[in-house]
PDB file of the backbone (N, CA, C, O) and the ligand in Angstrom, with CONECT records:
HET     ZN  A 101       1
ATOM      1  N   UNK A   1      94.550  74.265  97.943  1.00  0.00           N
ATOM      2  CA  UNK A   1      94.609  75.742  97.899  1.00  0.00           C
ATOM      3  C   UNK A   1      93.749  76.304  99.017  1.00  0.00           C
ATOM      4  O   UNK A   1      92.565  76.147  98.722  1.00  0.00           O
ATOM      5  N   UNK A   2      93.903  76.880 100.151  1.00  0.00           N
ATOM      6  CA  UNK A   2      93.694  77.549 101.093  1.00  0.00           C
ATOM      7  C   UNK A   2      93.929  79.050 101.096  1.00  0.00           C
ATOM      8  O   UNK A   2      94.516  79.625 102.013  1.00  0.00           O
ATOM      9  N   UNK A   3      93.529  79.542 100.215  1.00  0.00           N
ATOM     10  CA  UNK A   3      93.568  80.881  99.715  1.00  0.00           C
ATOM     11  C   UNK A   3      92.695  81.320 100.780  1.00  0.00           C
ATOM     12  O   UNK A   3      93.034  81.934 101.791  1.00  0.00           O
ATOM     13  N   UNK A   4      91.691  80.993 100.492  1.00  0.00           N
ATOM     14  CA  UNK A   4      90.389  81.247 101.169  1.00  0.00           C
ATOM     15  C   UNK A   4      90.979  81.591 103.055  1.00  0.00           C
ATOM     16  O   UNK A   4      91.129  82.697 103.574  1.00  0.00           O
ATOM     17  N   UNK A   5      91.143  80.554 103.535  1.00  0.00           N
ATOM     18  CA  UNK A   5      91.613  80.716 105.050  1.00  0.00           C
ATOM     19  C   UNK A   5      92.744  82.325 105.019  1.00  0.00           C
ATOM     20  O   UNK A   5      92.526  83.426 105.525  1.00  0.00           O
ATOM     21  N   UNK A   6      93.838  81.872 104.275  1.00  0.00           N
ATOM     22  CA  UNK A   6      94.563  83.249 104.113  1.00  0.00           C
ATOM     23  C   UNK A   6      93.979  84.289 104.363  1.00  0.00           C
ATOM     24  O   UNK A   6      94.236  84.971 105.355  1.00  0.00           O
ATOM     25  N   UNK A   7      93.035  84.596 103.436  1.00  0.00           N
ATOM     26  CA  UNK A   7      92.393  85.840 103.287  1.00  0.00           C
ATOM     27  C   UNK A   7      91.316  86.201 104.452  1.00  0.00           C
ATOM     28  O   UNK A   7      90.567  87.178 104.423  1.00  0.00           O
ATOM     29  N   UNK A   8      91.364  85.497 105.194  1.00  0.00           N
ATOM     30  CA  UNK A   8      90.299  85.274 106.469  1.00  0.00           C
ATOM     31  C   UNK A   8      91.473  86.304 107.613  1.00  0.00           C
ATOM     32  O   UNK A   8      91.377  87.390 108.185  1.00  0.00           O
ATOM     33  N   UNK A   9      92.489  85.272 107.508  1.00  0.00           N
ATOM     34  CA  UNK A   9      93.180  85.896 108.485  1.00  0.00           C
ATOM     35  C   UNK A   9      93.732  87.263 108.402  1.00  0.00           C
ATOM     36  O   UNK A   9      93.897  87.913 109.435  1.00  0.00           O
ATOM     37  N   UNK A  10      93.935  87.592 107.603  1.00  0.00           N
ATOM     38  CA  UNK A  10      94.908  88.853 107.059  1.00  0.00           C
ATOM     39  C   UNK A  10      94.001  89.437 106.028  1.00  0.00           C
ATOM     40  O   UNK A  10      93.977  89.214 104.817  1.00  0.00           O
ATOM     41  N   UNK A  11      93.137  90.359 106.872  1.00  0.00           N
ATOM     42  CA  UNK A  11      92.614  91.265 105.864  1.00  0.00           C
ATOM     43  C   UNK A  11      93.723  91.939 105.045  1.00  0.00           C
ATOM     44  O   UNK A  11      94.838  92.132 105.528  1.00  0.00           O
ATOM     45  N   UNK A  12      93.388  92.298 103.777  1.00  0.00           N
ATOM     46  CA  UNK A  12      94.806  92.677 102.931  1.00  0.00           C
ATOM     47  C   UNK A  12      93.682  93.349 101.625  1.00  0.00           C
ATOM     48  O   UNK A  12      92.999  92.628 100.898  1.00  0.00           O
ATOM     49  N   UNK A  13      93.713  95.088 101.559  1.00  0.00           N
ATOM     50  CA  UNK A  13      93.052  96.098 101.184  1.00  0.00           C
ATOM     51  C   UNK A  13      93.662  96.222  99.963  1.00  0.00           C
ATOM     52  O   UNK A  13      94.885  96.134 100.070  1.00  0.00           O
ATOM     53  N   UNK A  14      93.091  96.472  98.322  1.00  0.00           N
ATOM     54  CA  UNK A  14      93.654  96.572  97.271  1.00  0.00           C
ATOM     55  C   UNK A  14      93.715  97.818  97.469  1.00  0.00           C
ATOM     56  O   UNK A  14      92.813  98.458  98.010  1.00  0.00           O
ATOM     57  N   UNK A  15      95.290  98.521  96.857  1.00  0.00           N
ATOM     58  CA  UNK A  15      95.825  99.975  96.882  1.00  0.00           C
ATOM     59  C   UNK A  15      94.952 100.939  95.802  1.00  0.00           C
ATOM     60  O   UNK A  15      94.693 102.138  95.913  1.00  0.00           O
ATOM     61  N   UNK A  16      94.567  99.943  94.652  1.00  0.00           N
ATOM     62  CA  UNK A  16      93.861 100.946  93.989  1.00  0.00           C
ATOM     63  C   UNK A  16      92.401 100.693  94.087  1.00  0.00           C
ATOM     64  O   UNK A  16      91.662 101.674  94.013  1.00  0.00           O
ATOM     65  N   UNK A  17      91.908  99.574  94.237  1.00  0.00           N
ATOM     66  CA  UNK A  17      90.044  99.964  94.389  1.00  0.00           C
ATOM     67  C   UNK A  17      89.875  99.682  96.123  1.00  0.00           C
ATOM     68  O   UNK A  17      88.802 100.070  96.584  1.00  0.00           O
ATOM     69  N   UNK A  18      90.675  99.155  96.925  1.00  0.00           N
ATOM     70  CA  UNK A  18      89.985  99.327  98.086  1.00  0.00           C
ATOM     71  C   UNK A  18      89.239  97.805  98.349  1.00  0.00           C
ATOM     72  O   UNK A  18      88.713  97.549  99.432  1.00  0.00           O
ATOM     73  N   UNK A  19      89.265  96.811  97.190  1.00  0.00           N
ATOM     74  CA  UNK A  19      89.028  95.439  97.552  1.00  0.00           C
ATOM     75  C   UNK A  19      89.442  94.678  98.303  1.00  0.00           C
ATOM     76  O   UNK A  19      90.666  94.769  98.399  1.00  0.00           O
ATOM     77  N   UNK A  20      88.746  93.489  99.280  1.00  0.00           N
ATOM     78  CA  UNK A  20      89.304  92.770  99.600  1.00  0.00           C
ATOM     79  C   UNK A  20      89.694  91.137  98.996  1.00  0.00           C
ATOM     80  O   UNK A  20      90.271  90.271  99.653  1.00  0.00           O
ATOM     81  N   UNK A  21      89.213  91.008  97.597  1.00  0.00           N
ATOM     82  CA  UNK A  21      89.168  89.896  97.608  1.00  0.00           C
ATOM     83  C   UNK A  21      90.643  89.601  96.141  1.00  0.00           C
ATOM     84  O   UNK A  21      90.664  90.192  95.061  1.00  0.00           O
ATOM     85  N   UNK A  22      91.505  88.719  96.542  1.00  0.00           N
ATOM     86  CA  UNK A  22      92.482  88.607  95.796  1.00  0.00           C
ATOM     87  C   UNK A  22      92.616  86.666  95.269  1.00  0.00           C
ATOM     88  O   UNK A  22      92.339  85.646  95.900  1.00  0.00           O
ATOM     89  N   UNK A  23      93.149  86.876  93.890  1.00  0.00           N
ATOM     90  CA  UNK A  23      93.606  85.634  93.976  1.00  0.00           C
ATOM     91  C   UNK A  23      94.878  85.187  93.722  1.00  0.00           C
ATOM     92  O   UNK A  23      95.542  85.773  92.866  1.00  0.00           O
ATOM     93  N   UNK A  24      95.315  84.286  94.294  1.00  0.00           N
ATOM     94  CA  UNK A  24      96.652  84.219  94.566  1.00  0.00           C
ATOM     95  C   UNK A  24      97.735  82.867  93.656  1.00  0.00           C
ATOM     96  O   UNK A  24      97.798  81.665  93.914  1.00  0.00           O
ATOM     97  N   UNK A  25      98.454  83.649  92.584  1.00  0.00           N
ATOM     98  CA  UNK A  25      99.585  82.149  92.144  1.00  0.00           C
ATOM     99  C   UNK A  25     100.736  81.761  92.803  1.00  0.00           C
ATOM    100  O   UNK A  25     101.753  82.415  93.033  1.00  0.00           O
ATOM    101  N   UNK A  26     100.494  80.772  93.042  1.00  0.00           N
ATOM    102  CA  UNK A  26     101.566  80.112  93.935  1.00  0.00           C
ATOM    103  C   UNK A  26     103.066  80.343  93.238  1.00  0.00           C
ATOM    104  O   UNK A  26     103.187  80.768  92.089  1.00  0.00           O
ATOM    105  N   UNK A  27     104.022  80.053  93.973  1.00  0.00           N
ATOM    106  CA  UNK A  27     105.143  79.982  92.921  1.00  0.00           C
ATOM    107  C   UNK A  27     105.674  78.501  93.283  1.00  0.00           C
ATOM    108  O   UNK A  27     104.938  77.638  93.760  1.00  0.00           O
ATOM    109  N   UNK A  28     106.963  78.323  93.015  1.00  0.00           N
ATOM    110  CA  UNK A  28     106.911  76.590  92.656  1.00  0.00           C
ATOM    111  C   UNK A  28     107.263  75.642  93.875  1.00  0.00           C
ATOM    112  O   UNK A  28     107.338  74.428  94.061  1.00  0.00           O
ATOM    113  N   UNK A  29     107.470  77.001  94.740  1.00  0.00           N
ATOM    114  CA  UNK A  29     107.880  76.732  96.433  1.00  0.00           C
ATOM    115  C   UNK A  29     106.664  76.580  97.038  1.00  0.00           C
ATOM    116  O   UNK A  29     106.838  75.967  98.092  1.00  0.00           O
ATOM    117  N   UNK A  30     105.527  76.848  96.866  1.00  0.00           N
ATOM    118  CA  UNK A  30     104.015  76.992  97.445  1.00  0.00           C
ATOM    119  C   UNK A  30     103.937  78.386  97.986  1.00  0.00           C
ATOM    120  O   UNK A  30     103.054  78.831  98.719  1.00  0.00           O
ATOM    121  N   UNK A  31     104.995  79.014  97.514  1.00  0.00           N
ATOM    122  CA  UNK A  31     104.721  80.584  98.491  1.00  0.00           C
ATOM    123  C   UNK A  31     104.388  81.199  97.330  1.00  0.00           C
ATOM    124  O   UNK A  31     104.768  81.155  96.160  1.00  0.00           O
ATOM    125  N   UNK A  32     103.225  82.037  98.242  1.00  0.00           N
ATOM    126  CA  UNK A  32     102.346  83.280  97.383  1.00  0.00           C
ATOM    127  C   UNK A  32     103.569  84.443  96.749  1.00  0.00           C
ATOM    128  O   UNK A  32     104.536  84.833  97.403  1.00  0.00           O
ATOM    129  N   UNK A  33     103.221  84.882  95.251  1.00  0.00           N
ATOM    130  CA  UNK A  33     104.311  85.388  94.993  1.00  0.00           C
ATOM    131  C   UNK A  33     103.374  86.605  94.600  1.00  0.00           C
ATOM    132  O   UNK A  33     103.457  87.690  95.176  1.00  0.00           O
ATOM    133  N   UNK A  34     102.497  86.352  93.603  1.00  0.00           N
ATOM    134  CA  UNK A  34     101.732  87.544  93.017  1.00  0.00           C
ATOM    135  C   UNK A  34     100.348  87.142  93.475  1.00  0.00           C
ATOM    136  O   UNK A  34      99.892  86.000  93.534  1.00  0.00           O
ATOM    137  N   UNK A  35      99.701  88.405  93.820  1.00  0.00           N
ATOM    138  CA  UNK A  35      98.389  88.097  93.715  1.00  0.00           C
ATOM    139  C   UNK A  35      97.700  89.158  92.745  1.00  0.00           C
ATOM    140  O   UNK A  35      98.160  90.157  92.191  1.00  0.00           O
ATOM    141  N   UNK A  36      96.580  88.651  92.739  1.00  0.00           N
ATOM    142  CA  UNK A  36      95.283  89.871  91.746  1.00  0.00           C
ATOM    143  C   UNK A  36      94.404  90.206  92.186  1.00  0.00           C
ATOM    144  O   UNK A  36      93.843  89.265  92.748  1.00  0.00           O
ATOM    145  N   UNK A  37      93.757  91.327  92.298  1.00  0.00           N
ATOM    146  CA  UNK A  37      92.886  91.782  92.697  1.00  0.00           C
ATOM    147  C   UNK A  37      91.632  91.193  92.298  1.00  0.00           C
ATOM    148  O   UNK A  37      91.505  91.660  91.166  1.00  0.00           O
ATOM    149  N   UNK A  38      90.749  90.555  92.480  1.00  0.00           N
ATOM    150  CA  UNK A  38      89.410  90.271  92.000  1.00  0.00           C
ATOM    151  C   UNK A  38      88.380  91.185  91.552  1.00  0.00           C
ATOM    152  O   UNK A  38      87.314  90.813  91.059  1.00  0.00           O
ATOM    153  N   UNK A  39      88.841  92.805  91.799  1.00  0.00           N
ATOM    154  CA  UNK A  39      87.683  93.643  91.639  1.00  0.00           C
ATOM    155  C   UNK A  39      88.012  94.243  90.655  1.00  0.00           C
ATOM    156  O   UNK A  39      87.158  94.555  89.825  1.00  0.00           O
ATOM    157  N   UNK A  40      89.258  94.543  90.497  1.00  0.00           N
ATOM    158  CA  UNK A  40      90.009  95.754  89.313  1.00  0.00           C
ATOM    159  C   UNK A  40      91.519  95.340  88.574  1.00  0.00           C
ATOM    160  O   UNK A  40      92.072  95.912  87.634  1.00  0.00           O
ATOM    161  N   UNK A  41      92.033  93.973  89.457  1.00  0.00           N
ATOM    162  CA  UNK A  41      92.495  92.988  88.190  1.00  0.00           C
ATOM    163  C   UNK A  41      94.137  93.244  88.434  1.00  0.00           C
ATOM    164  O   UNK A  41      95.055  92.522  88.046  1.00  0.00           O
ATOM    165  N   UNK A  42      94.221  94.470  89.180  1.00  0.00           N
ATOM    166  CA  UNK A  42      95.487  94.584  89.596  1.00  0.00           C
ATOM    167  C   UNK A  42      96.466  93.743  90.014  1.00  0.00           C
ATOM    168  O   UNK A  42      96.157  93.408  91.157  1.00  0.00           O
ATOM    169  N   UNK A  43      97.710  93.109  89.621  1.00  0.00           N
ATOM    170  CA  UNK A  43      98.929  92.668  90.378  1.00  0.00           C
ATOM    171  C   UNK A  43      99.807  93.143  90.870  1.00  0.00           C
ATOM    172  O   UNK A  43     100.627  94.003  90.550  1.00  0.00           O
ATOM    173  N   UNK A  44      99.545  92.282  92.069  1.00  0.00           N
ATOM    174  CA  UNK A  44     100.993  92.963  93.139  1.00  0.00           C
ATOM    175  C   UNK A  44     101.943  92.095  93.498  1.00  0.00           C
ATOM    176  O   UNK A  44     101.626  90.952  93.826  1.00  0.00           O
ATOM    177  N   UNK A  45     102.851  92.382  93.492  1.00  0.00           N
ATOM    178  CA  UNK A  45     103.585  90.896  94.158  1.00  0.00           C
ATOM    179  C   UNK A  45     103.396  91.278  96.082  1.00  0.00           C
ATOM    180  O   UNK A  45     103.409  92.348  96.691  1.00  0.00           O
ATOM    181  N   UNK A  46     103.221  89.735  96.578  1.00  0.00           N
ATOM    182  CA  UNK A  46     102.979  89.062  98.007  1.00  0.00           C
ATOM    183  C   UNK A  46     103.904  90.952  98.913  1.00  0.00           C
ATOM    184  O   UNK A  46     103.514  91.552  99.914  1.00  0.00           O
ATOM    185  N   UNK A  47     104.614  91.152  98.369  1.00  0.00           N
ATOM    186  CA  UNK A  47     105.276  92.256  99.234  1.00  0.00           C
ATOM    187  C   UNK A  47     105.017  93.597  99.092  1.00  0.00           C
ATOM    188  O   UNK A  47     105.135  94.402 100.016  1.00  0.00           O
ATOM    189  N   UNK A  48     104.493  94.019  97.409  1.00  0.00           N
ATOM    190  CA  UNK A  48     103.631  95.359  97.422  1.00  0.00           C
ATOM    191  C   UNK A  48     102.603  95.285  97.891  1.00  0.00           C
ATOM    192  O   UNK A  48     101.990  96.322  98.143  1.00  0.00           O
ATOM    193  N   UNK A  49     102.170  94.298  98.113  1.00  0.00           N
ATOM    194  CA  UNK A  49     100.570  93.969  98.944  1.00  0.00           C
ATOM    195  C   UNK A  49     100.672  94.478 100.615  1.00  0.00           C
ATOM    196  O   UNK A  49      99.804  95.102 101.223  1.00  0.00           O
ATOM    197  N   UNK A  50     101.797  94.082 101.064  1.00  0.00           N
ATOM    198  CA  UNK A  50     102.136  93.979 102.347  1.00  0.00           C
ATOM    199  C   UNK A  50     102.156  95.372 102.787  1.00  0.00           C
ATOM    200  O   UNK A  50     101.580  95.926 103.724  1.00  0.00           O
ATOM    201  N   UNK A  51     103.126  95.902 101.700  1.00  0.00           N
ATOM    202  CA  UNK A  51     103.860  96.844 102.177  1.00  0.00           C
ATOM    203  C   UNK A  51     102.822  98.104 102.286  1.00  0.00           C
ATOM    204  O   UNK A  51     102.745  98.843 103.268  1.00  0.00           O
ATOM    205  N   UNK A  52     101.951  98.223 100.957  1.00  0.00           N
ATOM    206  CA  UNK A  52     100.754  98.917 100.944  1.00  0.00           C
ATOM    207  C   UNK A  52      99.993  99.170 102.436  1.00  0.00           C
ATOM    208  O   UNK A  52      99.867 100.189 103.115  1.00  0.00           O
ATOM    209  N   UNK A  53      99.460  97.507 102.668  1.00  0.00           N
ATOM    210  CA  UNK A  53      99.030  97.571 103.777  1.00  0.00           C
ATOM    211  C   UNK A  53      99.226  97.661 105.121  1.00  0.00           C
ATOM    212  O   UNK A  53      98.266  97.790 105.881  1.00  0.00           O
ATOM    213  N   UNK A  54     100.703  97.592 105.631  1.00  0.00           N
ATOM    214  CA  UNK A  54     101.234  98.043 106.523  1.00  0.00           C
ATOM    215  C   UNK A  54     101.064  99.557 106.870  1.00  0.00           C
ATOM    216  O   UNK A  54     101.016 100.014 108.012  1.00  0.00           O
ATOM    217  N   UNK A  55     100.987 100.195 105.811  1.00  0.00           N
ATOM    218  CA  UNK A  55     101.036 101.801 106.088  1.00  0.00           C
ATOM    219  C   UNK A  55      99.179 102.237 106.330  1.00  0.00           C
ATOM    220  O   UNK A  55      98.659 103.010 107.135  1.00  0.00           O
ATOM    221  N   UNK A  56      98.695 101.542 105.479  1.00  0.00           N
ATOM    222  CA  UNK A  56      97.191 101.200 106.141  1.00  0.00           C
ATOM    223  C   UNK A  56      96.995 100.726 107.975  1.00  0.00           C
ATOM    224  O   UNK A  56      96.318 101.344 108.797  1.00  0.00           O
ATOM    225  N   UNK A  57      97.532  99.903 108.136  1.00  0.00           N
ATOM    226  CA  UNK A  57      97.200  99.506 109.344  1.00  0.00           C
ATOM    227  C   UNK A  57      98.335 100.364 110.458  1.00  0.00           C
ATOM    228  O   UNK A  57      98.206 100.225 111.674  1.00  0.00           O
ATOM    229  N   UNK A  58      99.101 100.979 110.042  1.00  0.00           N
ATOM    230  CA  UNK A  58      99.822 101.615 111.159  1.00  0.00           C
ATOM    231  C   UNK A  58      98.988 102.886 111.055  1.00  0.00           C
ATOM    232  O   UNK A  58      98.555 103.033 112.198  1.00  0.00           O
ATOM    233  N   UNK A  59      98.636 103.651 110.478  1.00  0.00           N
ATOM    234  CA  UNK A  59      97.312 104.676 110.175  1.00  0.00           C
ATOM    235  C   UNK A  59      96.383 104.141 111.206  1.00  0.00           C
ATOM    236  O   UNK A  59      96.192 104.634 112.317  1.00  0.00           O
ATOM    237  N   UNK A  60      95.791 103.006 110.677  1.00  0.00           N
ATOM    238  CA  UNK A  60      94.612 102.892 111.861  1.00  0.00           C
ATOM    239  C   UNK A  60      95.059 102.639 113.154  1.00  0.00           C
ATOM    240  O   UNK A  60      94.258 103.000 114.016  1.00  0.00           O
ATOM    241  N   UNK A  61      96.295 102.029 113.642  1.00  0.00           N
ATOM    242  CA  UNK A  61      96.332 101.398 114.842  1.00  0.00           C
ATOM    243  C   UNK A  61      96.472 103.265 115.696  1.00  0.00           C
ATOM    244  O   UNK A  61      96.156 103.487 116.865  1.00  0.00           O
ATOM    245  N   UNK A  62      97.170 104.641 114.413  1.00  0.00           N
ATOM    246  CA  UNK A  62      97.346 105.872 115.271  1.00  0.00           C
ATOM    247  C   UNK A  62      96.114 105.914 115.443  1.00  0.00           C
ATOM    248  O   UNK A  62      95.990 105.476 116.587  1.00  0.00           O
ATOM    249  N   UNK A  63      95.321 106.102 115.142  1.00  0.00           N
ATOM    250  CA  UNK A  63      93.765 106.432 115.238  1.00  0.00           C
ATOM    251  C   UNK A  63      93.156 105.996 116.321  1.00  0.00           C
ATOM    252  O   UNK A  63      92.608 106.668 117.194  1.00  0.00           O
ATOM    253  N   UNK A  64      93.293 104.566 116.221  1.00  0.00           N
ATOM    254  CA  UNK A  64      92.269 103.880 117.658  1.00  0.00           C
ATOM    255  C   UNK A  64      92.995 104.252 118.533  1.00  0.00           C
ATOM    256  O   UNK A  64      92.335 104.902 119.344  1.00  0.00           O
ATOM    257  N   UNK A  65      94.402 104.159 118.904  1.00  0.00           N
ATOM    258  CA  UNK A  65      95.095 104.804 120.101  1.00  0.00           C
ATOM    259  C   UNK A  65      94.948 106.045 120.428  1.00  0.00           C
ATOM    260  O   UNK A  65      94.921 106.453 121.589  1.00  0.00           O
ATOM    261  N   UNK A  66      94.837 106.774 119.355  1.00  0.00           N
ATOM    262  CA  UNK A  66      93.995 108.097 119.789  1.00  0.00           C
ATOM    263  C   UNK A  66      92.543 108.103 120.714  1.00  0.00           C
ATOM    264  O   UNK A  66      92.252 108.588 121.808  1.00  0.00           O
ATOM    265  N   UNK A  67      91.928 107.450 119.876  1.00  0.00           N
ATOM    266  CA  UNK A  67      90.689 107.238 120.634  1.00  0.00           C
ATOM    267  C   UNK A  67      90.495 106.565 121.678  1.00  0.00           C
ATOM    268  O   UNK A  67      89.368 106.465 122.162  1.00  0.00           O
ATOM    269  N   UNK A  68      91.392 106.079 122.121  1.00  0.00           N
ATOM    270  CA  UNK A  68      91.611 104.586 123.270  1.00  0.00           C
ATOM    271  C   UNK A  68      92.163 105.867 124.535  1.00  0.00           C
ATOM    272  O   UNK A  68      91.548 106.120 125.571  1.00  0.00           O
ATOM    273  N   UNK A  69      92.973 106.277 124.251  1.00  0.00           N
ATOM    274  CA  UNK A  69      93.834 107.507 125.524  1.00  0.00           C
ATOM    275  C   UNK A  69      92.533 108.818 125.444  1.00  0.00           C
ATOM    276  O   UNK A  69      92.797 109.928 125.907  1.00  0.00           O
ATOM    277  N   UNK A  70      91.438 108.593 124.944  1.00  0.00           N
ATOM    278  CA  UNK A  70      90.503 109.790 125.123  1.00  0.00           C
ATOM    279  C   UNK A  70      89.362 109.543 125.575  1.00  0.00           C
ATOM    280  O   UNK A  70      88.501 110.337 125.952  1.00  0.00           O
ATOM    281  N   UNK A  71      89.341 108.010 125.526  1.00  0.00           N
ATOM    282  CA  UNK A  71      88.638 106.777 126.092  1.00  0.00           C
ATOM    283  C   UNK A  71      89.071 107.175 127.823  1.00  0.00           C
ATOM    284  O   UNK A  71      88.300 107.815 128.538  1.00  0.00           O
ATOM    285  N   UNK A  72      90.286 106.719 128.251  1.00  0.00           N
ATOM    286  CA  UNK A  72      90.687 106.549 129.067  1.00  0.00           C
ATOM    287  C   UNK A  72      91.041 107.875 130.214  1.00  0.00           C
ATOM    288  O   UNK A  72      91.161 107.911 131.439  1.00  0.00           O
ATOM    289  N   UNK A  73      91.131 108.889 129.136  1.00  0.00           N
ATOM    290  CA  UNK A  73      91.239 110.080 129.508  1.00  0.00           C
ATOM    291  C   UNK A  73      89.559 110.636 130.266  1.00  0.00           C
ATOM    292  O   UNK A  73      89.496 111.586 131.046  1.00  0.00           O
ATOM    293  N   UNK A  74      88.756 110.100 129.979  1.00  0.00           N
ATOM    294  CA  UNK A  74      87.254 110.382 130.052  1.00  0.00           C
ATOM    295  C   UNK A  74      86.687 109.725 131.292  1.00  0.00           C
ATOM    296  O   UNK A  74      85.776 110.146 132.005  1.00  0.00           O
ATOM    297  N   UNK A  75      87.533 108.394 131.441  1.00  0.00           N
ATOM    298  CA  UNK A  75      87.015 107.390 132.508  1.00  0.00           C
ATOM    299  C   UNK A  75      87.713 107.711 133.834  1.00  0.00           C
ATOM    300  O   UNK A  75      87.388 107.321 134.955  1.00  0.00           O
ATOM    301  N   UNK A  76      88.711 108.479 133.492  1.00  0.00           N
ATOM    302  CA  UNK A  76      89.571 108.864 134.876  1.00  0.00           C
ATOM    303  C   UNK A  76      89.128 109.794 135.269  1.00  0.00           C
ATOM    304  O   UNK A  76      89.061 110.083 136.463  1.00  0.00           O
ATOM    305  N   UNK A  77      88.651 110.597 134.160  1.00  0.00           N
ATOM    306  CA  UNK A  77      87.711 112.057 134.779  1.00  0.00           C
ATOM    307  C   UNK A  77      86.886 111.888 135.579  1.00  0.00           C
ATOM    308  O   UNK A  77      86.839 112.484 136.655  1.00  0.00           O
ATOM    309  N   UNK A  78      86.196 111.155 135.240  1.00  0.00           N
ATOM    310  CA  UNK A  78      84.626 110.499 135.659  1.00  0.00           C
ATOM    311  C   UNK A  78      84.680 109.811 137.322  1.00  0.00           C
ATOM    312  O   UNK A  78      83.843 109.925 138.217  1.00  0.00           O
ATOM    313  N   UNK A  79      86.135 109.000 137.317  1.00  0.00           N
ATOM    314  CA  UNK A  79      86.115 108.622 138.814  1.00  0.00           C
ATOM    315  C   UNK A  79      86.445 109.206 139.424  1.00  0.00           C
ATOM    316  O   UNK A  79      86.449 108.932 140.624  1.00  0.00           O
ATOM    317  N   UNK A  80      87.050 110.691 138.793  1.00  0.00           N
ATOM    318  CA  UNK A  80      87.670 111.561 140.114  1.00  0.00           C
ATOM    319  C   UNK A  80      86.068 112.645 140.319  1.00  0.00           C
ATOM    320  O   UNK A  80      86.036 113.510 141.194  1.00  0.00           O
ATOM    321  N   UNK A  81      85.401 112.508 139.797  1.00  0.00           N
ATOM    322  CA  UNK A  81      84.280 113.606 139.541  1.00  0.00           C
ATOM    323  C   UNK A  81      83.314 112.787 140.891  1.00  0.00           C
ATOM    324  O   UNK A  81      82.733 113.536 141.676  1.00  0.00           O
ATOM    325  N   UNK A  82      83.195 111.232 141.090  1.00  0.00           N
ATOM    326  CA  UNK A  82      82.445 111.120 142.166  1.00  0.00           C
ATOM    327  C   UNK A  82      82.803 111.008 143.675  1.00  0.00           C
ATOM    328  O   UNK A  82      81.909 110.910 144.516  1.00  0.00           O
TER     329      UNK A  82
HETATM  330 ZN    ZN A 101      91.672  96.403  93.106  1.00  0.00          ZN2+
END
């Protein structure tokens, strides 16, 4: 069981407390089917998990790109200023 590594790679945010730590039953294929939340006990199956967190991480990726083009927007200023 390599749960552990999983969860390393793929941060994966519980929808209702905001946890990261899940545990996971295999199904009879070895693929993750349901997991549980460790903090508040919740089950999701492997794809409400996903899907949750997809809309999480496309949220953040608008954000840093925001900040990345205001980043960049700042540094171009700056070389035309000397
Ligand atoms: Zn939870």
């Amino acid at each position: 069981m390599d749960a552990e590594k999983y969860n390393r790679d793929v941060v994966l945010v519980c929808p209702t407390c905001g946890g990261t730590q899940f545990e996971y039953d295999k199904g009879v294929d070895e693929t993750i089917e349901l997991v549980k939340c460790a903090s508040c006990n919740r089950e999701l199956t492997k794809d409400e998990l996903i899907r949750e967190n997809s809309e999480n991480i496309s949220e953040h990726v608008k954000e840093i790109g925001g900040e990345i083009m205001k980043d960049a927007a700042e540094t171009l200023k700056n070389i035309f200023k000397r």
